[in-house]
C-alpha positions in Angstrom: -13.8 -21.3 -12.2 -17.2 -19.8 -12.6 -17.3 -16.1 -12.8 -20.7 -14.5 -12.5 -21.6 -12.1 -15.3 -23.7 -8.7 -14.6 -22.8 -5.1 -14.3 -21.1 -3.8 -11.6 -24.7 -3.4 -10.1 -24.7 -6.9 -9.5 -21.1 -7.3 -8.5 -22.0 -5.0 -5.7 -25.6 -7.1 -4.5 -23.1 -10.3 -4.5 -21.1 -8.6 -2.9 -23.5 -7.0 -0.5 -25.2 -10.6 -0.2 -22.4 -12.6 0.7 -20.3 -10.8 2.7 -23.1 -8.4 5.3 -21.5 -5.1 6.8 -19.9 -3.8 4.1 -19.7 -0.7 2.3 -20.0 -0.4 -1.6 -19.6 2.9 -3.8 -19.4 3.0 -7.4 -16.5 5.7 -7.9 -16.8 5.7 -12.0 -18.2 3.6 -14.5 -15.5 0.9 -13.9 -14.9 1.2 -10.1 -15.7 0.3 -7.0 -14.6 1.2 -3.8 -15.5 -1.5 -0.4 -15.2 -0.6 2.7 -14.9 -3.9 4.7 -14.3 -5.2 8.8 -10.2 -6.2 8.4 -12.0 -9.6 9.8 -14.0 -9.9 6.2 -11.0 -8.8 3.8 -10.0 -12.3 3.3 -13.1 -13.6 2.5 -13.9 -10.5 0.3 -10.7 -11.3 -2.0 -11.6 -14.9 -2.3 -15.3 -13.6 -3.5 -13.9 -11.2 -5.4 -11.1 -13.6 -7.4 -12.8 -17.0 -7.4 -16.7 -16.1 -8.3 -16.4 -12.7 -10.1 -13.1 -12.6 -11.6 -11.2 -9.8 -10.2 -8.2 -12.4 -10.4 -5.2 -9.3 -10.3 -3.9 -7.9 -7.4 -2.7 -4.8 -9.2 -1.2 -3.1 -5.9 -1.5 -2.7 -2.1 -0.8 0.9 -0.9 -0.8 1.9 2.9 -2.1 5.3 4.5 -0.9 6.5 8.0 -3.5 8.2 9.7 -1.5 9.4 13.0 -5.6 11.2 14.1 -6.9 7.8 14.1 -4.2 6.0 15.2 -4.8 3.5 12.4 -3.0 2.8 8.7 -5.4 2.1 6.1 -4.8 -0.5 4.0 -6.3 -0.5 0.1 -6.5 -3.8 -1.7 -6.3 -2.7 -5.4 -8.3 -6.3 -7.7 -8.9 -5.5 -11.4 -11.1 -8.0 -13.5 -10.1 -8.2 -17.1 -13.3 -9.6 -18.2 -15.3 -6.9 -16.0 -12.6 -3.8 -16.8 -13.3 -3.0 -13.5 -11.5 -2.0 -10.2 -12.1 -3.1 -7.3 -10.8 -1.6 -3.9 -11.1 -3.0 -0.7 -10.1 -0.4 2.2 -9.5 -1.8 5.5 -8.2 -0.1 8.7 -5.6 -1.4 11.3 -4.6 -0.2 14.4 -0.9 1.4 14.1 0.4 -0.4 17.5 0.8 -3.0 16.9 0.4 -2.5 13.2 -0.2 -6.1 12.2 -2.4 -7.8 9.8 -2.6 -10.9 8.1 -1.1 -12.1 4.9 -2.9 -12.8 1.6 -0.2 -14.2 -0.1 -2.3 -17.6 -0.1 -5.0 -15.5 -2.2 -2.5 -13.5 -4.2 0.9 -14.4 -4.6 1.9 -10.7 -5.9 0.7 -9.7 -2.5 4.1 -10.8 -0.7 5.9 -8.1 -3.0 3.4 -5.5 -1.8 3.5 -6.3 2.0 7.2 -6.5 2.2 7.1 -2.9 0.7 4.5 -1.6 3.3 6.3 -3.3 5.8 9.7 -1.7 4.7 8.4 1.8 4.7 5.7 2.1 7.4 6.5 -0.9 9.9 3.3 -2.9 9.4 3.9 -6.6 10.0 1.8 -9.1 8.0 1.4 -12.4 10.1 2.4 -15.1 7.3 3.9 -13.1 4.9 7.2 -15.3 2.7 9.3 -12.5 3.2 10.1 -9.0 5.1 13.3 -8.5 4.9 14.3 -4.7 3.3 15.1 -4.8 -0.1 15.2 -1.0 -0.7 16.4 0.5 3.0 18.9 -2.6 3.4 21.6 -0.9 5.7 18.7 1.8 7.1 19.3 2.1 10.9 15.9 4.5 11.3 12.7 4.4 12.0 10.4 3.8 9.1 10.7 6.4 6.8 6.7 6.8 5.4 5.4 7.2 8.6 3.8 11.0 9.0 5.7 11.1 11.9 9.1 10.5 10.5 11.0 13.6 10.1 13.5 13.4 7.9 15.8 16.5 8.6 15.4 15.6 12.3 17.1 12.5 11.0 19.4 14.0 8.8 20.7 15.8 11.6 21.0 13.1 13.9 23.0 10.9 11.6 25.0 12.8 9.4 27.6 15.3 9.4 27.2 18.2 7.2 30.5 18.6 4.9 31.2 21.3 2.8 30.9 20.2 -0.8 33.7 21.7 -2.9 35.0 19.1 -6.1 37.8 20.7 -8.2 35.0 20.5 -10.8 32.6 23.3 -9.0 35.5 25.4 -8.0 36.2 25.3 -11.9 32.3 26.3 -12.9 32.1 29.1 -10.2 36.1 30.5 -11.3 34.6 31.0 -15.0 31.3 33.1 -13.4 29.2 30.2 -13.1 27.8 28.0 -10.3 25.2 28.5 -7.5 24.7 32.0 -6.4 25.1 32.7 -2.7 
């Protein structure tokens, strides 16, 4: 692997050079922020890991934007040799809400997707695995989503029960307990 050495001045006209239409901000000393077309991400992480070292995907987070109609997806790459961040931000339309998988770039990516998948309903075309691993027997809609309103939900799928253990009756007999 060759990794092309320079500060993050050059990282960005590499960047720039290779990959046209995008957006690069230096955020700190050691970060960058790239606004790319969803079209170029994929390219962008393989220029990003194979020529300049940004080899760990250190997370994928998702934002719902329910004004745009669109989730925002933010490809977090660190480079140990660089100690620098790199973050790709992409938008996606929320219907359908699919994108395509990196796990052929990043194997930790499957982790992330089947989290973003589990929590905000994004589907990522290629992706090992979606099943739920957190919300497992969750009947609902899913729960990250701005729109998600979770006494709403509550409401709809519980029934309130008057919580009185022996052990609180106890605690409120001796002057204690939750004041009403």
């Amino acid at each position: 692997m060759t990794v092309e050495t320079g500060t993050p001045a050059t990282i960005v006209d590499t960047i720039q050079h290779e990959i046209p239409g995008i957006k690069v901000t230096k955020q700190g000393e050691r970060r960058l922020r790239i606004d790319v077309a969803r079209d170029s991400l994929p390219a962008l992480l393989e220029l990003l890991k194979g020529r300049l070292g940004f080899i760990h995907l250190s997370a994928i987070s998702c934002v719902d934007w329910p004004e745009t109609d669109e989730f925002e997806l933010v490809y977090h790459v660190w480079s140990y040799e660089r100690k620098t961040l790199a973050s790709a931000h992409i938008t996606i339309p929320r219907n359908p809400g699919r994108f395509v998988s990196v796990y052929d770039i990043h194997t930790p990516a499957g982790f992330y997707e089947r989290d973003i998948h589990e929590m905000f309903g994004v589907v990522f075309v290629g992706a090992p695995n979606l099943r739920p691993f957190i919300l497992t027997s969750w009947g609902g809609p899913p729960p990250m989503l701005k729109s998600f309103n979770t006494r709403e939900y509550v409401n709809q799928t519980y029934e309130w029960v008057d919580y009185q253990p022996d052990w609180l009756k106890d605690v409120e007999a001796k002057g204690g307990g939750v004041e009403k």
